[in-house]
FIMARZA-494356 format. One record per residue (C-alpha): y, x, z; residue number from 1. Coordinates in nm, 2 decimals. Example, Ala and Ser with C-alpha at 12.3 -4.5 7.8 and 13.67 -1.06 7.14 Angstrom:
<node <-0.45,1.23,0.78>,1>
<node <-0.11,1.37,0.71>,2>
***
This chain:
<node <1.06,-1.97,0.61>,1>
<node <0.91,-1.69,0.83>,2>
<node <1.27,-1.57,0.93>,3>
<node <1.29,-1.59,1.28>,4>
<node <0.93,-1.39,1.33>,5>
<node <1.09,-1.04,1.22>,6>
<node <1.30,-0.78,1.42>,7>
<node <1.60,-0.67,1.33>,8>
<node <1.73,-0.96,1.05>,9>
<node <2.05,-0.93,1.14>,10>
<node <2.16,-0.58,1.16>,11>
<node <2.47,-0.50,0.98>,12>
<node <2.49,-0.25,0.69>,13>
<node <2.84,-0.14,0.53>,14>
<node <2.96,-0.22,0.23>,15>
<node <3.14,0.02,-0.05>,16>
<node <3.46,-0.16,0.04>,17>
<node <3.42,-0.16,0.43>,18>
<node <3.28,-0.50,0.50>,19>
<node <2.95,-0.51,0.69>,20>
<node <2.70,-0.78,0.59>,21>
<node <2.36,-0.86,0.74>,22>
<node <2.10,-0.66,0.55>,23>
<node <1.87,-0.80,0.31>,24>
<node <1.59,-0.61,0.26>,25>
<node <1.36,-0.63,-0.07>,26>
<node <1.19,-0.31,0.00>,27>
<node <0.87,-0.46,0.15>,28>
<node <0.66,-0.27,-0.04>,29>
<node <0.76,0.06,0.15>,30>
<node <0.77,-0.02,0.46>,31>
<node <0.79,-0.37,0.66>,32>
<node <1.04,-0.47,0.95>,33>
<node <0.83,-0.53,1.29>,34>
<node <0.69,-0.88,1.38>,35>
<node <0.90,-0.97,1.68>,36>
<node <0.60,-1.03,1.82>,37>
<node <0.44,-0.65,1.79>,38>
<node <0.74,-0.53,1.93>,39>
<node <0.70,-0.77,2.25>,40>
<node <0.32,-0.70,2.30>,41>
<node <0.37,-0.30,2.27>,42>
<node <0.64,-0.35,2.54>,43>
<node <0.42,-0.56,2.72>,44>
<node <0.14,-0.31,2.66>,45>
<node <0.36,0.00,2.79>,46>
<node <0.25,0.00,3.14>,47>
<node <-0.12,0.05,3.09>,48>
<node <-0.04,0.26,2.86>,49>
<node <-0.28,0.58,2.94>,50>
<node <-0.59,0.82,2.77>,51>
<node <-0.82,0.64,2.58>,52>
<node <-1.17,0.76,2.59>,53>
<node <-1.05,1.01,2.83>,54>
<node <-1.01,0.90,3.22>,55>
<node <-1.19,0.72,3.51>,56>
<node <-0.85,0.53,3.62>,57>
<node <-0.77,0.21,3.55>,58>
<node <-0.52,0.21,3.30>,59>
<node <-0.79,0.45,3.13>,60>
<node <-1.02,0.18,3.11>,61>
<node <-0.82,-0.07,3.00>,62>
<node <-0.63,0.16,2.71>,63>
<node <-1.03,0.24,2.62>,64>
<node <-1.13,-0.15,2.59>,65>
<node <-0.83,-0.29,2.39>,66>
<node <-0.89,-0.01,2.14>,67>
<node <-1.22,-0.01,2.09>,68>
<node <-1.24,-0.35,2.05>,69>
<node <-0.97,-0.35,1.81>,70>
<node <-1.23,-0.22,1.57>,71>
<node <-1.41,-0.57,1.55>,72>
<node <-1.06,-0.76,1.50>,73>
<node <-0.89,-0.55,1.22>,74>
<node <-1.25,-0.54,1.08>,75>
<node <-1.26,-0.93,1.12>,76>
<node <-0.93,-0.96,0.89>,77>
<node <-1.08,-0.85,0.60>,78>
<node <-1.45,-1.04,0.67>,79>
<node <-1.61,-0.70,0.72>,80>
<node <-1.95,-0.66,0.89>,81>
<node <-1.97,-0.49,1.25>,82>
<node <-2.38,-0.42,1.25>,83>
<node <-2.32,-0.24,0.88>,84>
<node <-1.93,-0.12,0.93>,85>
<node <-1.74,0.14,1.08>,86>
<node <-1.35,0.13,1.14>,87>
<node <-1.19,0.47,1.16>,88>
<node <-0.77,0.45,1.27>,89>
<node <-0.58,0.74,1.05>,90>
<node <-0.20,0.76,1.04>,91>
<node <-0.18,0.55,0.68>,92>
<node <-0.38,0.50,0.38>,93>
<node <-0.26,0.80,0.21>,94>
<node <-0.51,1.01,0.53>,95>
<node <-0.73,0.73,0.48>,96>
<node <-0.82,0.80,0.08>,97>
<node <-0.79,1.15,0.18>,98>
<node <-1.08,1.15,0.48>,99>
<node <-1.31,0.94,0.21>,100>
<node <-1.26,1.20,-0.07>,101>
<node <-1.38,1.46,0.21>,102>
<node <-1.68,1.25,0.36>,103>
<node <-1.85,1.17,0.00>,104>
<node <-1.91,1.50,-0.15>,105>
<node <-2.23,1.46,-0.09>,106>
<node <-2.26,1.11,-0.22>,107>
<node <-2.06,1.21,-0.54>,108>
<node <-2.15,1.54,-0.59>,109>
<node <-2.06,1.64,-0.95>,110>
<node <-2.09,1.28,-1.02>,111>
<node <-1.76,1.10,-1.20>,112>
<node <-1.50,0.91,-0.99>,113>
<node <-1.31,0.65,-1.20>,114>
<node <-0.96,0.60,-1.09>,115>
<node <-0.68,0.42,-1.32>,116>
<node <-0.34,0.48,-1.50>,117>
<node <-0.19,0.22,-1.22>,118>
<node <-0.26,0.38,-0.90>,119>
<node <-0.05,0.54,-0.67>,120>
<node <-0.08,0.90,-0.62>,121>
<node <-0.26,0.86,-0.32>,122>
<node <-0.54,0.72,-0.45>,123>
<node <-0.54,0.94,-0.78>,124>
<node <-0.45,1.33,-0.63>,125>
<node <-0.71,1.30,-0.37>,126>
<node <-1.00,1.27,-0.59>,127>
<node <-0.86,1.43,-0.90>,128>
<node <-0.88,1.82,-0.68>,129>
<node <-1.24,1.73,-0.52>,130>
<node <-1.41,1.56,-0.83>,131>
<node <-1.47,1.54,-1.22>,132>
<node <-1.21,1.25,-1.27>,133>
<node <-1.18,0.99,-1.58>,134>
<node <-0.90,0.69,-1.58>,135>
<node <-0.92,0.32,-1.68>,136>
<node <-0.63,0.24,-1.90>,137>
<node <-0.41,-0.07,-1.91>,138>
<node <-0.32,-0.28,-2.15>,139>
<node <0.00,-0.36,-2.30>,140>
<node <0.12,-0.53,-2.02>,141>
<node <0.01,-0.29,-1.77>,142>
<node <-0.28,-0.50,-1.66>,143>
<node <-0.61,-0.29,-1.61>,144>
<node <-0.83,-0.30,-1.89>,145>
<node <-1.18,-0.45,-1.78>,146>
<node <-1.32,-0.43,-2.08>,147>
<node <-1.24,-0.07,-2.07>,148>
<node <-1.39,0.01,-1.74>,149>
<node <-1.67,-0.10,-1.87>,150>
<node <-1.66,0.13,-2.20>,151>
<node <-1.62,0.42,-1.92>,152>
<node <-1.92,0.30,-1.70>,153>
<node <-2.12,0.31,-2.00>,154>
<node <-2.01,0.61,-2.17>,155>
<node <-2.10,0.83,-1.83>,156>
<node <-2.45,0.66,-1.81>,157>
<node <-2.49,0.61,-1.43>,158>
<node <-2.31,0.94,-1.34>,159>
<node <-1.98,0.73,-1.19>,160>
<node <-2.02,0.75,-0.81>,161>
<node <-1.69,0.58,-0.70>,162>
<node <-1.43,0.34,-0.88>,163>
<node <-1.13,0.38,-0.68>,164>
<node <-0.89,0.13,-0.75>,165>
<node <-0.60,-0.10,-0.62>,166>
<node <-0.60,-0.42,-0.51>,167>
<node <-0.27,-0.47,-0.59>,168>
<node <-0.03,-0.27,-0.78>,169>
<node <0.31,-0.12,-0.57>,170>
<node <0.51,-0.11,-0.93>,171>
<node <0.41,-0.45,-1.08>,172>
<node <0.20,-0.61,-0.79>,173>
<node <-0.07,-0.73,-1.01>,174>
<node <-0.35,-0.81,-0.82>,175>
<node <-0.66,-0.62,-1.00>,176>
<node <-0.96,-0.87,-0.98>,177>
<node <-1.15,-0.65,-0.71>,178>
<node <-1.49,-0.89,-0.72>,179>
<node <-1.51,-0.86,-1.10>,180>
<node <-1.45,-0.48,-1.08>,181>
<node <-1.73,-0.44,-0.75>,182>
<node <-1.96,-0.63,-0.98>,183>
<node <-1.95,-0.44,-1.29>,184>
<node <-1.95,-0.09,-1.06>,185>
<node <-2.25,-0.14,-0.90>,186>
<node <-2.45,-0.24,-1.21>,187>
<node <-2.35,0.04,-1.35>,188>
<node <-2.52,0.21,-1.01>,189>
<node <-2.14,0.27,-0.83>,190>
<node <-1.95,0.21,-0.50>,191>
<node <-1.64,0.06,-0.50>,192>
<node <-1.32,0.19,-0.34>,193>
<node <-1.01,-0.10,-0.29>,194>
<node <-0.66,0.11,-0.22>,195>
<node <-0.54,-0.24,-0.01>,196>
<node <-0.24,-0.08,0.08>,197>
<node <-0.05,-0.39,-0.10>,198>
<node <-0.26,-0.64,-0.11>,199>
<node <-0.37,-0.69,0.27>,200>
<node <-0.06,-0.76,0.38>,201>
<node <0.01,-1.04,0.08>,202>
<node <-0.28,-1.20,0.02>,203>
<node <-0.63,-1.26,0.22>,204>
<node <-0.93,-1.02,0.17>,205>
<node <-1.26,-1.07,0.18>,206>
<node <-1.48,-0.74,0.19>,207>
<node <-1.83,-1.00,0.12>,208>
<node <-2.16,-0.90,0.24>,209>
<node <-2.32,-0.61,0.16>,210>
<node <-2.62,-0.81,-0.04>,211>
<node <-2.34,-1.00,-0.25>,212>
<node <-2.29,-0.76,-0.61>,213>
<node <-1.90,-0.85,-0.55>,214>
<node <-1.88,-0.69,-0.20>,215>
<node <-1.65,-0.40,-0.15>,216>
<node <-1.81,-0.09,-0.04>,217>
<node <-1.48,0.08,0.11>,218>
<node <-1.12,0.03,0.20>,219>
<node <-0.82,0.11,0.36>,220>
<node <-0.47,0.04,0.42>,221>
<node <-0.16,0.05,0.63>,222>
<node <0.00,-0.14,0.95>,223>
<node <0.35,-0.03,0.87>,224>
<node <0.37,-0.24,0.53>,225>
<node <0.20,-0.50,0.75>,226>
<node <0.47,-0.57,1.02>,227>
<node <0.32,-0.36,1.26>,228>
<node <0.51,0.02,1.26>,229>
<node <0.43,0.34,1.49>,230>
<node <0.21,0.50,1.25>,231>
<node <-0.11,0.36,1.18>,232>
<node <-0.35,0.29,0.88>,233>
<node <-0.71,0.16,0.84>,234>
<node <-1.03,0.31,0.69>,235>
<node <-1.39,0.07,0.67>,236>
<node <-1.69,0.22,0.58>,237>
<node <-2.06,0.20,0.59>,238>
<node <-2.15,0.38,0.92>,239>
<node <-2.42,0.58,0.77>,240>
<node <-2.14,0.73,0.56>,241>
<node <-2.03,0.95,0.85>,242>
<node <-2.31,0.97,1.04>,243>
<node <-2.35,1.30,0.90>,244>
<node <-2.16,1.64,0.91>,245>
<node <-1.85,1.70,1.08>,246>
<node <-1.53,1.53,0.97>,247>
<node <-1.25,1.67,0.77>,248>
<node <-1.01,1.72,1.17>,249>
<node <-1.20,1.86,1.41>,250>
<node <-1.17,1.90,1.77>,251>
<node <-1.10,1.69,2.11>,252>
<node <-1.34,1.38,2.13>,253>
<node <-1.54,1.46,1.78>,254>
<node <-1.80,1.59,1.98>,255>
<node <-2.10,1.51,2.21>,256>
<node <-2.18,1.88,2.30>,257>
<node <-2.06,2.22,2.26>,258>
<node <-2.20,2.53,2.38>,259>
<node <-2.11,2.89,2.22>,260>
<node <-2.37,2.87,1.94>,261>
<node <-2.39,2.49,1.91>,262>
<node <-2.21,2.14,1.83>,263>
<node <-2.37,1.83,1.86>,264>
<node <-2.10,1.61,1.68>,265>
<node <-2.04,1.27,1.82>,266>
<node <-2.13,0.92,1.64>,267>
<node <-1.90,0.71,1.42>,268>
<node <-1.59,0.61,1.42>,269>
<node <-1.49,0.86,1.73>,270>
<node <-1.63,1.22,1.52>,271>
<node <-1.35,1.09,1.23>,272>
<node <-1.07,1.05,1.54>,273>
<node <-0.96,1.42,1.62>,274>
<node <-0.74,1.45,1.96>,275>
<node <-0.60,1.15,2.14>,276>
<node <-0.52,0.86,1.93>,277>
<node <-0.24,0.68,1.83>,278>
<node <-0.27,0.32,2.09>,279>
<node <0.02,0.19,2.08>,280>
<node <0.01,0.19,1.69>,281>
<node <-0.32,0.01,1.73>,282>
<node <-0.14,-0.24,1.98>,283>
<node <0.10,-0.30,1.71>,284>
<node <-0.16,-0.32,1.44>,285>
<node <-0.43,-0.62,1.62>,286>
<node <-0.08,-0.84,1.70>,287>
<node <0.02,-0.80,1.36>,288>
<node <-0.29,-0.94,1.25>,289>
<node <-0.32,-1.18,1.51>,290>
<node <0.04,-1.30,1.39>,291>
<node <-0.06,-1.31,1.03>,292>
<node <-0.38,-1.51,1.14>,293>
<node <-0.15,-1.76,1.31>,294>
<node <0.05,-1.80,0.98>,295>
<node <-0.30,-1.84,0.77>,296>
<node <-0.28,-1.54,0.49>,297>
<node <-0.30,-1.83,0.24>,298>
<node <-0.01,-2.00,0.33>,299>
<node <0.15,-1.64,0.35>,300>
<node <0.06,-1.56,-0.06>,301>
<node <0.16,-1.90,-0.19>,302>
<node <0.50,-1.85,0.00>,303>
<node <0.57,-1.53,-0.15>,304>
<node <0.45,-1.65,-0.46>,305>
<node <0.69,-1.94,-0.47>,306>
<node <0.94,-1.68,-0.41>,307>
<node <0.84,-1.45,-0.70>,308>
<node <0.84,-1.76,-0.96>,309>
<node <1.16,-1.83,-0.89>,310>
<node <1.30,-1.48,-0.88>,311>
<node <1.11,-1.40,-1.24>,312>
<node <1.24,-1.78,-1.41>,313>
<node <1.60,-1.68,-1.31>,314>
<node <1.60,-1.30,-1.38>,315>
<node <1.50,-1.39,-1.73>,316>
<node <1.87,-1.52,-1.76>,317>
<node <2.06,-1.18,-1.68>,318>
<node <2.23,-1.03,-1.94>,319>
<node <2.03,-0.67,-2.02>,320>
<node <1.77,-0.74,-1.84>,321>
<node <1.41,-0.57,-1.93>,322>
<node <1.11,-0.72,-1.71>,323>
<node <0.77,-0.56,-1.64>,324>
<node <0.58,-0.82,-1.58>,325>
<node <0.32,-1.04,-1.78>,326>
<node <0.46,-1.40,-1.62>,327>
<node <0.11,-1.47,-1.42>,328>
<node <0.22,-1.51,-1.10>,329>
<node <-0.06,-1.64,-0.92>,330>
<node <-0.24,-1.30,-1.01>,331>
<node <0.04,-1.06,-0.84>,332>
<node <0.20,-1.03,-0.52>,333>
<node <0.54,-1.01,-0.48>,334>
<node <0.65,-0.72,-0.65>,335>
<node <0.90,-0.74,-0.94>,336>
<node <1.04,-0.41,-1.15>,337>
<node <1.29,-0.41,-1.41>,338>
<node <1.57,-0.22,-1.53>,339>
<node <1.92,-0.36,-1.68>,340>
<node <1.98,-0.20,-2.05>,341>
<node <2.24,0.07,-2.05>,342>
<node <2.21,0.14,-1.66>,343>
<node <2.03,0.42,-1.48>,344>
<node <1.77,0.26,-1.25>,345>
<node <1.93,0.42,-0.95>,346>
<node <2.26,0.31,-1.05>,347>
<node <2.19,-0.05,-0.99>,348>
<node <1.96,0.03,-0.69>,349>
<node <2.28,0.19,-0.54>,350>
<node <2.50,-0.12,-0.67>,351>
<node <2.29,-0.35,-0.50>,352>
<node <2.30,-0.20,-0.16>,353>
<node <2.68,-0.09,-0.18>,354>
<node <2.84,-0.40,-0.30>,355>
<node <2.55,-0.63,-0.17>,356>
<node <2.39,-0.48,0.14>,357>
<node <2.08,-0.56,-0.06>,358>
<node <1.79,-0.27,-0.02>,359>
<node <1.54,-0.22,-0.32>,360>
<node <1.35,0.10,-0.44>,361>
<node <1.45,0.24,-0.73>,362>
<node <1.21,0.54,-0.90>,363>
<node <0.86,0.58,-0.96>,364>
<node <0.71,0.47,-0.67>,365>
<node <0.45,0.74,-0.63>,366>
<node <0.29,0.62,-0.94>,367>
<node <0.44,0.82,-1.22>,368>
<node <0.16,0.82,-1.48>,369>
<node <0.18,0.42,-1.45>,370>
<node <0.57,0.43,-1.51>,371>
<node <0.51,0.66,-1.78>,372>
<node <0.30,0.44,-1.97>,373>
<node <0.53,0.11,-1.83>,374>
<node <0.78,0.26,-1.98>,375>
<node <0.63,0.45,-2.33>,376>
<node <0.73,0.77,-2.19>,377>
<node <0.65,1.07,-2.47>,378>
<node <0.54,1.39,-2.42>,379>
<node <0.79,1.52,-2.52>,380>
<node <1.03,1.35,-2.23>,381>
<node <0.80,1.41,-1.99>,382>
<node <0.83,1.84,-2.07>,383>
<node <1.19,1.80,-2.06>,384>
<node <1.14,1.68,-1.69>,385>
<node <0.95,1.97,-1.65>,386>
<node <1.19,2.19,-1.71>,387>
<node <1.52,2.04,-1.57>,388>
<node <1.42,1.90,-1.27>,389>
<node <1.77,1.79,-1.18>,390>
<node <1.74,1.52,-1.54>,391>
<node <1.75,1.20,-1.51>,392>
<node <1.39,1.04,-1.50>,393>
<node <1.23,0.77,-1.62>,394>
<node <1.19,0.43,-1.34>,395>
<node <1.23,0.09,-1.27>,396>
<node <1.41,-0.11,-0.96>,397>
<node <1.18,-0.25,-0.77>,398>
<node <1.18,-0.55,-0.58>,399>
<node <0.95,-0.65,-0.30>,400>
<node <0.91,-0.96,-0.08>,401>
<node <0.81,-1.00,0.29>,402>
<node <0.72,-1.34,0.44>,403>
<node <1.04,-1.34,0.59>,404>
<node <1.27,-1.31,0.28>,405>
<node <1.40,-1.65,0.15>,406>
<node <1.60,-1.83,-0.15>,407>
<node <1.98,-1.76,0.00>,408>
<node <1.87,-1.39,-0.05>,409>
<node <1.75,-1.39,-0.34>,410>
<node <2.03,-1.61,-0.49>,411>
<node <2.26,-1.36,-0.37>,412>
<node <2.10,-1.07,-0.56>,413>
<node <2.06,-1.27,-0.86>,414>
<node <2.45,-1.31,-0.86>,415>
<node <2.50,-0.94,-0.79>,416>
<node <2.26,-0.86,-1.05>,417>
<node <2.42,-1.12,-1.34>,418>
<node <2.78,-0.92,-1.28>,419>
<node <2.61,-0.57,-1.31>,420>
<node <2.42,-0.70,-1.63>,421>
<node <2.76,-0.83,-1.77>,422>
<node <2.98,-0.51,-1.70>,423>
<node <2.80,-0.22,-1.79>,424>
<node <3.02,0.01,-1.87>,425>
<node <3.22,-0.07,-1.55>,426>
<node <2.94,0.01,-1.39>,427>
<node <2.82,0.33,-1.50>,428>
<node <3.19,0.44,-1.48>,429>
<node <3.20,0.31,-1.12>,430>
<node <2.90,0.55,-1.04>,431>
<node <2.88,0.79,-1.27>,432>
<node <2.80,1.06,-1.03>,433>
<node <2.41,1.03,-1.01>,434>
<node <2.24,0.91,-0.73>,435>
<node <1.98,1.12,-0.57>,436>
<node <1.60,1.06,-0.77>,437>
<node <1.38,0.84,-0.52>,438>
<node <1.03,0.92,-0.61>,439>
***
């Protein structure tokens, strides 16, 4: 639908048997292709290119305005509020979740964080080295356990601080429902932190104000699995969160004064950005969203849905096949992991791309406590990983859908995918040597 919007569609990839086919590329979920259109206005960009924050000339100034007002526009995606917000650019979420474990210690304390069994490691590690950390469980399915959350809000009787969570899962892509969640933390006297890494670029956000019991009290999340690459990822906060101390990077532009016994440290978001920053990644970041505004993120999520309903109806037909998924589709984005009975998960992840051109993730996705439960892994398995870290481990393939992917694509894999499920033993013969773990 969206094809003709992305870079790079038609690059050739080889095949196992020599041919080279245009690429198809489920792997959304790690990365995006460009918007044709971020590559164009970085290129257009280029030759004002200069110091932001840092010069007197021309190009200076005009480097200086486009980023600082790219605050109010990425904040303006997700319905943010400039007189209460800040905006601080990082390199990606992962910095981002790491920067906010640093700046609340004061906040939190030796409060509780909640995190849950379906996060990404990036939003678990962070907090589970600075803080006294609990988990929200899932249910059978591997949807998160309100009722649960609850049980752990109570149980700690106003001691949880933060409930860091994901908007959308990068295994399963259920969407967690974020307003329900913001509600029941901050009765129970918490803020609210939304891991958007998957969900902003699917589906449309809405951070509500700060008086509403549903708003979201932080968030964060990545250009680069939003059409827009060069490095770039997105942190909102209350201002008054960093208005004190000094940030976790110190150094060039954090400051308002320095003398040899004294630093007066400058305001938010510029004390959070340490050395020159990364503009052209910000370039790449407002046309992206300026792109996806275009498009209308609603339109975007029912597209991508469509997509996922028919990929989950059909799959349910492959021989071996073994679905994670619950079947509600209007509550995930469009993420989709399975494995085919009999098969390593990496084997078919390598059979797709070799005999298909077809790229999908195979592995834990950074989120091995939520495959481990996906999956029933025991104890006992998981001490046997421990000690051979060359066994095979536990995964899923992944698939993942970008605006841009459409039904020929899919129909393609789904053939691949019905051979593989047919033949197993022909395939595990045909690539018996293992593939290398993707984590």
């Amino acid at each position: 639908m969206y094809k003709n919007l992305v870079y790079g569609i038609n690059t050739l990839v080889p095949l196992l048997n020599g041919k080279k086919v245009p690429c198809i590329n489920f792997d959304n979920a790690a990365t995006t292709p460009p918007f044709s259109s971020v590559m164009a206005a970085v290129n257009n960009f280029a030759p004002y290119y200069s110091s932001v924050h840092r010069g007197t000339g021309y190009k200076s100034i005009i480097s200086t305005q486009f980023y600082d007002k790219a605050r109010n526009i990425v904040l303006d995606f997700v319905k943010g509020d400039p007189s209460y917000h800040t905006v601080i650019f990082v390199k990606n979420t992962t910095e981002a979740i790491n920067k906010l474990s640093y700046r609340l210690k004061d906040e939190i304390g030796d409060g509780i964080v909640l995190s849950t069994y379906m996060e990404h490691h990036s939003n678990d590690l962070p907090w589970r080295y600075k803080y006294n950390v609990d988990y929200v469980n899932i249910d059978e399915k591997g949807r998160l356990s309100l009722d649960h959350l609850e049980y752990l809000l109570k149980k700690y009787k106003g001691k949880v601080k933060l409930v860091a969570v994901t908007g959308a899962s990068n295994v399963t892509g259920y969407i967690n429902p974020i307003r329900k969640i913001a509600e029941l933390a901050h009765k129970y006297g918490s803020k609210i932190f939304v891991d958007g890494a998957q969900l902003v670029p699917h589906h449309p956000v809405d951070m509500r104000p700060v008086g509403d019991p549903a708003h979201i009290d932080y968030i964060a999340f990545s250009a680069h699995k939003m059409y827009a690459p060069f490095g770039v990822g997105v942190l909102i906060s209350p201002k008054k969160i960093f208005e004190k101390g000094h940030s976790d990077h110190i150094g060039g532009g954090t400051v308002d004064l320095v003398t040899p016994r004294e630093v007066i440290w400058a305001s938010p978001p510029e004390k959070e950005e340490a050395g020159t920053p990364n503009l052209l990644g910000v370039v790449a970041l407002v046309e992206s969203i300026k792109t996806l505004n275009r498009l209308n993120m609603k339109k975007v999520a029912d597209y991508e849905r469509q997509l996922t309903k028919y990929t989950l109806e059909r799959l349910k037909s492959i021989p071996n096949i073994v679905l994670y998924d619950d079947g509600d589709v209007k509550n995930k984005v469009s993420i989709i992991s399975f494995n085919i009975r009999g098969l390593y998960h990496g084997t078919v992840a390598t059979a797709l791309s070799l005999e298909g051109g077809i790229a999908v993730r195979n592995g834990c996705f950074c989120a091995q406590p939520y495959i481990q439960k996906l999956l029933q892994v025991s104890e006992g398995q998981i001490e046997e990983y421990k000690e051979d870290k060359n066994s095979f481990r536990p995964g899923t393939v992944r698939i993942s859908y970008g605006l841009y992917n459409d039904y020929r694509e899919i129909n393609i894999m789904l053939e691949l995918l019905k051979e593989i499920g047919k033949n197993i033993d022909y395939y595990n013969l045909k690539y018996r040597k293992p593939p290398i773990y993707s984590q």
